[in-house]
PAZAPA-4460 file (N, C-alpha, C; in steps of 0.05 Angstrom, whole numbers, plus 32768, in hexadecimal, padded with zeros to 4 digits):
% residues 85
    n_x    n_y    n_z   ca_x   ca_y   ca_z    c_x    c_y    c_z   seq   type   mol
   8146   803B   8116   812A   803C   810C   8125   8058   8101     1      X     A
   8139   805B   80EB   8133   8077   80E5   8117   8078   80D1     2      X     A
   8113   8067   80C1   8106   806B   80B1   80D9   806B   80BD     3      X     A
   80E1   8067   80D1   80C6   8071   80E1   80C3   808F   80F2     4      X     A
   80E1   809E   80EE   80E4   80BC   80FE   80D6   80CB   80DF     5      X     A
   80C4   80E3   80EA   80AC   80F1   80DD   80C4   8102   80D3     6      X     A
   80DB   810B   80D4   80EE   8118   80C6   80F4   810B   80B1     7      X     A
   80F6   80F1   80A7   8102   80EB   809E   80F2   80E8   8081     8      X     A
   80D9   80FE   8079   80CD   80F7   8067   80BB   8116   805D     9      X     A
   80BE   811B   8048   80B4   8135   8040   80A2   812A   802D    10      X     A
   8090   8141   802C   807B   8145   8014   807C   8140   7FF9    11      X     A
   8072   812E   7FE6   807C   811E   7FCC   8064   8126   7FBA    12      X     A
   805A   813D   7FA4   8047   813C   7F90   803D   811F   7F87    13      X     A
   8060   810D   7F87   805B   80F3   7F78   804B   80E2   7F85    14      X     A
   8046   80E1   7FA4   8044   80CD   7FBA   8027   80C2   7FB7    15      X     A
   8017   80EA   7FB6   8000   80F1   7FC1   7FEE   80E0   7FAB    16      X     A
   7FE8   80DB   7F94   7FD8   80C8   7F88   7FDD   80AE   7F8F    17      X     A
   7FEE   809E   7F8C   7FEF   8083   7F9F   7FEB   8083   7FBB    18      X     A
   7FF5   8091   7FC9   7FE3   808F   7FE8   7FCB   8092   7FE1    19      X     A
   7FB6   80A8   7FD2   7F9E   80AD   7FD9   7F90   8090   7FC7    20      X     A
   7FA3   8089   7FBE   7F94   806B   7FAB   7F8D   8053   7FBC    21      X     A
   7FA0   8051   7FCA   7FA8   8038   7FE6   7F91   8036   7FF6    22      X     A
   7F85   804B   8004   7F72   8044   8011   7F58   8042   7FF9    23      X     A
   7F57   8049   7FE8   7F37   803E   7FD9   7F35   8025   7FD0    24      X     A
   7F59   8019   7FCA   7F52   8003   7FBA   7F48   7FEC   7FD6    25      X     A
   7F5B   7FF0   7FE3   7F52   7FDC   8001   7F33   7FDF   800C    26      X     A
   7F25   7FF6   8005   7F11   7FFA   800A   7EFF   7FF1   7FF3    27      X     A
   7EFF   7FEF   7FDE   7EFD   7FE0   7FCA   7EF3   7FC0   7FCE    28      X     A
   7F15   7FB6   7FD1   7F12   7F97   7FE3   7EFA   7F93   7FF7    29      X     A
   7EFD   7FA4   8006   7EEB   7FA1   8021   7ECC   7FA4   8016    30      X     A
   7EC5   7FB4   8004   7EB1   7FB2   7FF8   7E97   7F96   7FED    31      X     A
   7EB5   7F94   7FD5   7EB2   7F78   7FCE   7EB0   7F65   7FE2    32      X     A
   7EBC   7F6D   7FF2   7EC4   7F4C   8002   7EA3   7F4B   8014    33      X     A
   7E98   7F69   801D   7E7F   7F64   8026   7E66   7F5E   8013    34      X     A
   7E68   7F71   7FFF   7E53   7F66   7FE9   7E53   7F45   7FE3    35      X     A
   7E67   7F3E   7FE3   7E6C   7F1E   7FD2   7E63   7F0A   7FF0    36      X     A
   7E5C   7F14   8007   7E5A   7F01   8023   7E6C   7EF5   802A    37      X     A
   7E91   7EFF   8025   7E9D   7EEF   802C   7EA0   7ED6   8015    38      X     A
   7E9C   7ED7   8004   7EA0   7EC1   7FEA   7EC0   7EB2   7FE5    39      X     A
   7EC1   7EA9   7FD8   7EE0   7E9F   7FDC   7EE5   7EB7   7FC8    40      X     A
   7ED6   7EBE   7FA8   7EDA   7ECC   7F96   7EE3   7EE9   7FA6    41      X     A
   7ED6   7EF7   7FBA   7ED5   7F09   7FCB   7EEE   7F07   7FDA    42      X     A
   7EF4   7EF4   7FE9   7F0A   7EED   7FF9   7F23   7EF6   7FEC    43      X     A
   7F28   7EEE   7FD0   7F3B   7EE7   7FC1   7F3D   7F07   7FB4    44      X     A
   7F29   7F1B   7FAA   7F28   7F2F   7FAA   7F36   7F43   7FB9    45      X     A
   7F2C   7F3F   7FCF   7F2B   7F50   7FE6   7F4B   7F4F   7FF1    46      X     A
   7F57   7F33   7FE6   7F78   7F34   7FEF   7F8B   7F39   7FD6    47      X     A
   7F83   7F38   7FBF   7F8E   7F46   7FAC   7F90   7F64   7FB0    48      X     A
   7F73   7F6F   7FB5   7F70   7F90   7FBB   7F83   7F9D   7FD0    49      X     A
   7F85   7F7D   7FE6   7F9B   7F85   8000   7FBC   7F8C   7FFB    50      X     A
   7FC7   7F77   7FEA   7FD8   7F74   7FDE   7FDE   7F8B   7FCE    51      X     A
   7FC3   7F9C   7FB9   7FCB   7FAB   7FA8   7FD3   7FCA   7FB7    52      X     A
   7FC1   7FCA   7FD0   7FC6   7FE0   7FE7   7FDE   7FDC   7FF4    53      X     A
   7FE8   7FC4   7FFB   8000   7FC6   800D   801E   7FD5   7FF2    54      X     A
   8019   7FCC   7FD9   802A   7FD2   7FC7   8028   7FEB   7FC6    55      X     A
   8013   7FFA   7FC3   8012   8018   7FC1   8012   8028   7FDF    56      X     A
   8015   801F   7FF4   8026   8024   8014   803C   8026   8008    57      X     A
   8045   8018   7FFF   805E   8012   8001   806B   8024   7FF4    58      X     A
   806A   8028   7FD6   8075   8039   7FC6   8071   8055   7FCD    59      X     A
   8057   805A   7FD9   8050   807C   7FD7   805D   8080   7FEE    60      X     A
   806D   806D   8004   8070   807B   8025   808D   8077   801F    61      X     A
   809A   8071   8006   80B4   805E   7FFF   80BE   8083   7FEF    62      X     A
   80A8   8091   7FDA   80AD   80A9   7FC9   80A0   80BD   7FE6    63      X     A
   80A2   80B6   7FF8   809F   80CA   8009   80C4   80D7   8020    64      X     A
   80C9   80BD   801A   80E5   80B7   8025   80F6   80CF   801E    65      X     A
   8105   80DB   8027   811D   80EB   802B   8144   80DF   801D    66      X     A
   8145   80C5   8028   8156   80B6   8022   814B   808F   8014    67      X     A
   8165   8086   800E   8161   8071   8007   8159   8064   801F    68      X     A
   8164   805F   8036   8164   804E   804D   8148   804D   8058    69      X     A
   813F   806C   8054   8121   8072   8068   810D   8067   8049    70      X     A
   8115   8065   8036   80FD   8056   8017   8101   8036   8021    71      X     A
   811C   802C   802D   8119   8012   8022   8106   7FF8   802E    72      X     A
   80FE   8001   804C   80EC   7FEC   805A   80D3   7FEE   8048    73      X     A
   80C2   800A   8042   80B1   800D   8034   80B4   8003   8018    74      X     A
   80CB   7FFE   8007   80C9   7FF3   7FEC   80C4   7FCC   7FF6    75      X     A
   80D2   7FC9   8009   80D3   7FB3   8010   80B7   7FA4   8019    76      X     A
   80A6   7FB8   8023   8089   7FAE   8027   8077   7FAF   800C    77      X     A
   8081   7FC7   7FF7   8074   7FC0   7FE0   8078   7FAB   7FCC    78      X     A
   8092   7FA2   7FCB   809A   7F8D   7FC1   808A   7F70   7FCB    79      X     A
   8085   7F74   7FE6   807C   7F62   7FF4   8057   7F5D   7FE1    80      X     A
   804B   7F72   7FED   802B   7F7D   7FD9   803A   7F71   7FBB    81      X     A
   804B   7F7B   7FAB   804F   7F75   7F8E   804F   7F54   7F90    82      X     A
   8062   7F49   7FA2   8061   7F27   7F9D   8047   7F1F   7F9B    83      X     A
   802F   7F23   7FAC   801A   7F18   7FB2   7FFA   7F1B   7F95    84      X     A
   8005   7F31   7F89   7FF9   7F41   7F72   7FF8   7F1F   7F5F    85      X     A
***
């Protein structure tokens, strides 16, 4: 379980705009999803925006990585967010 040891990941110029993106767009969703009362339109929003957040976890904690091994669970969860897009 290396790729969850706090060594295994340094400071990325590239990272820091996609992480700080991740939490607004999910917050975003959650927005919508309260404005709309829960709507299906809202619903359907709000898990696109989830999807579009778990993709940018993924990549910015993936360009935070040190090695291939400690990027690849995190590309693997963005891929996951990218299918759902």
């Amino acid at each position: 379980m290396e790729w969850v040891a706090p060594a295994s990941y340094a400071l990325n110029l590239h990272a820091l705009p996609v992480l700080a993106c991740a939490p607004l767009i999910v917050a975003l969703g959650i927005f919508m999803l309260v404005r709309e009362r829960a709507s299906s339109v809202g619903v359907t929003y709000f898990l696109l925006m989830l999807a579009i957040g778990a993709w940018f976890v993924g990549i910015g904690v993936g360009y935070l990585a040190l090695d291939a091994e400690t990027a690849r669970p995190w590309h693997r969860l963005a891929h996951v967010g990218l299918s759902f897009i």
